[in-house]
N, C-alpha and C positions, 0 to 999 in steps of 0.2 A: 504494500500500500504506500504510495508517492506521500510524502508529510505534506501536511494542511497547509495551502496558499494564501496568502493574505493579498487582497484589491484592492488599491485604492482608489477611492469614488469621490470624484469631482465636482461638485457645480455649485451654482448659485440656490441654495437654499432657503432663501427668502421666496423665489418665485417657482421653484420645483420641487418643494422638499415631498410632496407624495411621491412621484418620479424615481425621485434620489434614494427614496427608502424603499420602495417597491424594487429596484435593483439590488440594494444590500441586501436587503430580506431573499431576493431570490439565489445570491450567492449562497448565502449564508444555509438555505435549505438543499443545494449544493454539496455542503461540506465546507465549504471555504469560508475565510474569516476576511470582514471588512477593517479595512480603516481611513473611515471619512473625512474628505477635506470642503470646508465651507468656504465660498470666493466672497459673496457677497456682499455688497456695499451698502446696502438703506436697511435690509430688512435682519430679520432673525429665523434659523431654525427652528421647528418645534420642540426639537432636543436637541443638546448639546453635541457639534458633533467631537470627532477626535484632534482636527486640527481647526482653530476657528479663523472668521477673519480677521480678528486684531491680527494674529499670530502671522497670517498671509502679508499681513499689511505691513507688520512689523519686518519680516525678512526683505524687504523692499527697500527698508528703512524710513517708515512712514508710519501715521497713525491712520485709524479709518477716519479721523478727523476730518485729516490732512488730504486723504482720497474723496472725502464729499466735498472738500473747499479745493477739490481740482479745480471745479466748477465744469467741467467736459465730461461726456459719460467716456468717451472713446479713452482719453487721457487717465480716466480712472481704473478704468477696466485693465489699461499697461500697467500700470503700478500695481495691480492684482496678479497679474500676469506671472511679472516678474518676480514678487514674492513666493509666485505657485511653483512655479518651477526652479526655484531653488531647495526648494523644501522638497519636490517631488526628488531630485537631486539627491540630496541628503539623508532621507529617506529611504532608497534604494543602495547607498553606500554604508548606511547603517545595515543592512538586508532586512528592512522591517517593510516589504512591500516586494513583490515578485510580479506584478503586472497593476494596468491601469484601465479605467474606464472612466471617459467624462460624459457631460452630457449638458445639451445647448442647442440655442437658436444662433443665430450669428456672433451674439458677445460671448457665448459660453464657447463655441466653437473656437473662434479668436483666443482666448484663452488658454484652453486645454492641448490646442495644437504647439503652444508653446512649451508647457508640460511634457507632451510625448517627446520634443526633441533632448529634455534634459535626460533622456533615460537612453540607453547605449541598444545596439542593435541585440536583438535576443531575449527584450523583455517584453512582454504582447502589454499593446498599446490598442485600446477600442476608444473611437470615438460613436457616439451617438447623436445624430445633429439631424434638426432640420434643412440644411443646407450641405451634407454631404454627396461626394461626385460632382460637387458645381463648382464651373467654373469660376464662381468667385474665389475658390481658392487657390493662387496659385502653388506651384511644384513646390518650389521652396520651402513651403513651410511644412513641408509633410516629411515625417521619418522613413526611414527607410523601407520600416517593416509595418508600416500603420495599418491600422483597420478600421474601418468605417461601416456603417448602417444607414441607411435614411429612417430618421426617426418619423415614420409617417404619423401624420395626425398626436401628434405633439406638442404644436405648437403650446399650447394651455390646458393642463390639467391631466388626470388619468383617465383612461376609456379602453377598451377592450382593442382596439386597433394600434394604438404606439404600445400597449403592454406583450404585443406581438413582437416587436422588434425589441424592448428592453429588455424581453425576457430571454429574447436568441443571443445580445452582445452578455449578459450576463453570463448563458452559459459558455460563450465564447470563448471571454474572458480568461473566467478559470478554467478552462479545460487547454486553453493557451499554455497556462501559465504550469499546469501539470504534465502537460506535453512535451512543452520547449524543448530541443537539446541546445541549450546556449554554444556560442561561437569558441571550440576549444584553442585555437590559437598556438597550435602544438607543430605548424607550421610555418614560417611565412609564405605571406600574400602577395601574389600579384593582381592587382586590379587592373584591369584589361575595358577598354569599352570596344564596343562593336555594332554591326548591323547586323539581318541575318545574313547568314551563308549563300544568300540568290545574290547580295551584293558584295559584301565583303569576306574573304575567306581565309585570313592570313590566319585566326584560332583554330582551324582545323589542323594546319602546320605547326602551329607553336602550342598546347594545351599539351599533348603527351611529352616533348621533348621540356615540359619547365616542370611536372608533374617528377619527370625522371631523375630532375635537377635538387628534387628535396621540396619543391614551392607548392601552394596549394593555388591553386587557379581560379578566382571569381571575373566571369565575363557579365559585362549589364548593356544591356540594348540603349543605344544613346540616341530614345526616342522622347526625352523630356525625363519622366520619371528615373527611366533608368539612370541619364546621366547625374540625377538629383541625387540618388541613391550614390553613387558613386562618390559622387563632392560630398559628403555627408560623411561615409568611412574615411576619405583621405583627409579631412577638416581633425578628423581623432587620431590619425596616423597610425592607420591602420594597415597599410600596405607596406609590404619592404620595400615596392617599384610599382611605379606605376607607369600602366602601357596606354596612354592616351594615343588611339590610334584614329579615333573616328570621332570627326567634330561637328556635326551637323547640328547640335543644338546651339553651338555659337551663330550660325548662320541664320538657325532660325529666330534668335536673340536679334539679329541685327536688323532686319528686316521684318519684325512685328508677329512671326507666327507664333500659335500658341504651345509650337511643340519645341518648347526651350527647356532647360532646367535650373534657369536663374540668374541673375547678375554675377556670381561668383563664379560659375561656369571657368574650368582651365584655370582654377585661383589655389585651390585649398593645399592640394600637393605641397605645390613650391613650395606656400608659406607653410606647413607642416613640415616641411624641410624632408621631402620623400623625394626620391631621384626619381626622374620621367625620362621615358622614351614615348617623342608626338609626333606624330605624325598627321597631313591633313584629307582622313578618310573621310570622305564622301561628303567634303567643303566645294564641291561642285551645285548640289541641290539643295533647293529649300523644302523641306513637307511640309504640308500643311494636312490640316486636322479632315480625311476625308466625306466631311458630314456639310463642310463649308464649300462655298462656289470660291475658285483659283482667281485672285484677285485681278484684276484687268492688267497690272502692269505687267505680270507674266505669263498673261493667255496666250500670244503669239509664239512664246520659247518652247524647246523642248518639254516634254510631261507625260509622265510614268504614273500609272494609277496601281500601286502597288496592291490595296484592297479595298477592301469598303469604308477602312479607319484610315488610311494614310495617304495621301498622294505626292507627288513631289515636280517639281518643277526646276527651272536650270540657274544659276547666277550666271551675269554676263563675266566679263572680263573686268569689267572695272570695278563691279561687285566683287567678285573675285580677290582684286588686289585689295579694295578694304578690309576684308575679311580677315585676310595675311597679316595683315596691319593689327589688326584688333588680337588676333592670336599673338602675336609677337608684346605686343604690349603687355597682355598677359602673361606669358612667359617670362618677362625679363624681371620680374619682382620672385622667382623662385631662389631658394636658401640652400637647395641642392642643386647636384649636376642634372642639365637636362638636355637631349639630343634632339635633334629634330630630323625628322628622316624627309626626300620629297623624292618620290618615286616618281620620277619623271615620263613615265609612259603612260599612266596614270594613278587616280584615286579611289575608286570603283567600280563595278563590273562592267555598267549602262555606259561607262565612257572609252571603253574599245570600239575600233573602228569597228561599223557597221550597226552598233548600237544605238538607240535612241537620244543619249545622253553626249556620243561624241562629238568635241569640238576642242581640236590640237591650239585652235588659237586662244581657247580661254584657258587651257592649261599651260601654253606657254605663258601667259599674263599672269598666271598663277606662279609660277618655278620661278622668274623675274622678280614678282613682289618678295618672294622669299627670299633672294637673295640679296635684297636690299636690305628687306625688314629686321629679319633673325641673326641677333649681331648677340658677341658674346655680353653677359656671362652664356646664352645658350649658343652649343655646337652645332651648326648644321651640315648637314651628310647629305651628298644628291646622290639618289641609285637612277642606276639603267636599268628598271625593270618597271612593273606597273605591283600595285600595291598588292596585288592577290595572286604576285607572282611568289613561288616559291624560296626566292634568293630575298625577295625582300622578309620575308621570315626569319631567314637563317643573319641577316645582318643585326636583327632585333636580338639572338640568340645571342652572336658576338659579343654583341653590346653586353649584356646579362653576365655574361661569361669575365667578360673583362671586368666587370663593378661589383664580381664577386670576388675575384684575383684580388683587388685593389681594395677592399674593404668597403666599398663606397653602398653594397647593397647588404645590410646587416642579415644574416643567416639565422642568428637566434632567435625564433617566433617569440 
């Protein structure tokens, strides 16, 4: 029998406390032991709970005074926020709490989403919201391993419709949090980003030969979330090396699509001081969110309808050199060594000749901007091959090889 989990349960208990107790009460009939935390700013609990809001308020360095003579609700709610997730923090470093559940309309949401990020990959994170899946939230604020529910018919009060969805994240929860195999770390990591294998293929080549190497291999699709997920472990330094190979969510950052993973994008690494090997996979296309009409300025270009969720579209040439520019600037604030590879036959599958996506002229404007832009502290490397060629794999090996020679890639998980 797994030892007894402990929850803990988030929100604003002035205006949800049936909600918030109908969820403890159904861990707790579970087998699982709660411990409540109160956000709330005007109101009171019906009972006391285990963490109050002074206490939230106080970890902020505030009184709830201090938070009603914000005078802003929005301003108030940060000041909560920040109190929460330190204590959720601390908490969890105490080991007096093995997973989380909050619950909310837009300010509880706002909230608890800050919460989940103080807690590390491997602790089950439930959010409960009216406004879960929406786009009002972006990538960024979301953990790696988060989990969400649409709280339907929630908005106000209990009713046998939102007791449906409270009552599935509560078993969620703890059955998360009894399941887990937390992240053993009995290897080091290489973070890898990527597309699938219809466009980018260089993980098929490199996953067994760094596996053989002693490393454990995590790849994350860098369609928004994924690269979010990514900036998220490299932000804790969690990678021995990271193999930034595929940048399309820069692109899609620079040019407004939704499928980005945030202003940090190509930041954390560095400043975690984790050595990179970058490369710029599939910085030729923008995707955009397949559910949306291709905005007018790239309906003439090239365009690839990958499925019913993704489609993508071409940058020009001078789009292109931006891009290079923007990667380069980001790279130059890393605290480690970082190589930059430019496969000069190309960046992706769709831009071999004969394919939909090929155009030698916007990748020579491409190979150009790099060679202007990528100025030390980062190394750049030009190969004579195209990026899903199998020699551009074995350079990325090299590279490995030698930063293990030289101490530069730490061996001990």
């Amino acid at each position: 029998m797994a030892a007894t989990k402990t929850i803990l349960v988030i929100g604003t208990y002035d205006t949800k406390d049936q909600e918030l107790h109908y969820v403890a009460d159904s861990i707790r009939r579970m087998g699982g032991q709660v411990l409540s935390m109160d956000v709330s700013v005007l109101g009171d609990p019906s009972n006391p709970t285990d963490v109050s809001k002074h206490q939230v308020a106080a970890a902020a360095g505030k009184s709830i005074g201090d938070v009603i003579n914000a005078g802003d609700e929005n301003l108030a709610m940060q000041i909560m926020a920040a109190g929460a997730s330190r204590i959720t923090a601390q908490l969890y470093a105490e080991r007096k709490i093995d997973g989380l559940i909050g619950l909310g309309g837009t300010m509880g949401t706002d909230l608890v989403l800050d919460c989940c990020q103080a807690l590390p990959l491997g602790v089950p994170k439930y959010v409960v919201s009216t406004v879960s899946f929406s786009p009002l939230i972006p990538t960024d604020r979301l953990s790696p391993d988060i989990q969400m529910i649409l709280w339907a018919g929630g908005l106000y009060g209990l009713n046998s419709v939102c007791r449906s969805s409270l009552s599935q994240a509560a078993g969620a929860v703890l059955g998360a949090a009894m399941a887990v195999e937390q992240p053993r770390r009995n290897r080091p990591v290489v973070g890898m980003t990527s597309l699938g294998s219809s466009c980018l293929k260089y993980m098929k080549y490199l996953r067994e030969p760094l596996e053989e190497r002693g490393f454990e291999v995590a790849v994350f699709h860098a369609t928004g979330m994924g690269g979010m997920a990514f900036e998220a472990l490299a932000r804790q330094d969690y990678f021995a090396v990271a193999l930034d190979l595929a940048l399309p969510e820069v692109g899609n950052l620079m040019v407004g699509s939704v499928a980005h993973a945030g202003k940090d994008r190509l930041t954390n690494a560095g400043l975690a001081g984790v050595p990179q090997i970058v490369a710029p996979g599939c910085t030729d296309l923008i995707d955009f969110a397949g559910w949306q009409a291709i905005p007018d300025a790239y309906a003439d270009r090239p365009f690839h309808a990958h499925n019913r969720l993704i489609v993508s579209s071409a940058l020009s040439g001078d789009e292109r050199r931006a891009l290079i520019r923007d990667i380069a600037e980001r790279l130059s604030k890393a605290t480690a060594p970082v190589k930059f590879l430019m496969p000069l036959h190309g960046v992706e599958e769709w831009d071999r000749e004969g394919q939909a996506a090929h155009d030698p002229d916007g990748l020579a404007a491409m190979a150009d901007e790099v060679r202007k832009a990528v100025a030390a502290p980062v190394d750049l490397r030009e190969l004579d091959c195209h990026i899903n060629d199998a020699a551009f794999a074995q350079e990325v090996l090299a590279i490995i090889d030698a930063w293990v020679a030289d101490g530069t890639i730490r061996m001990a998980a």
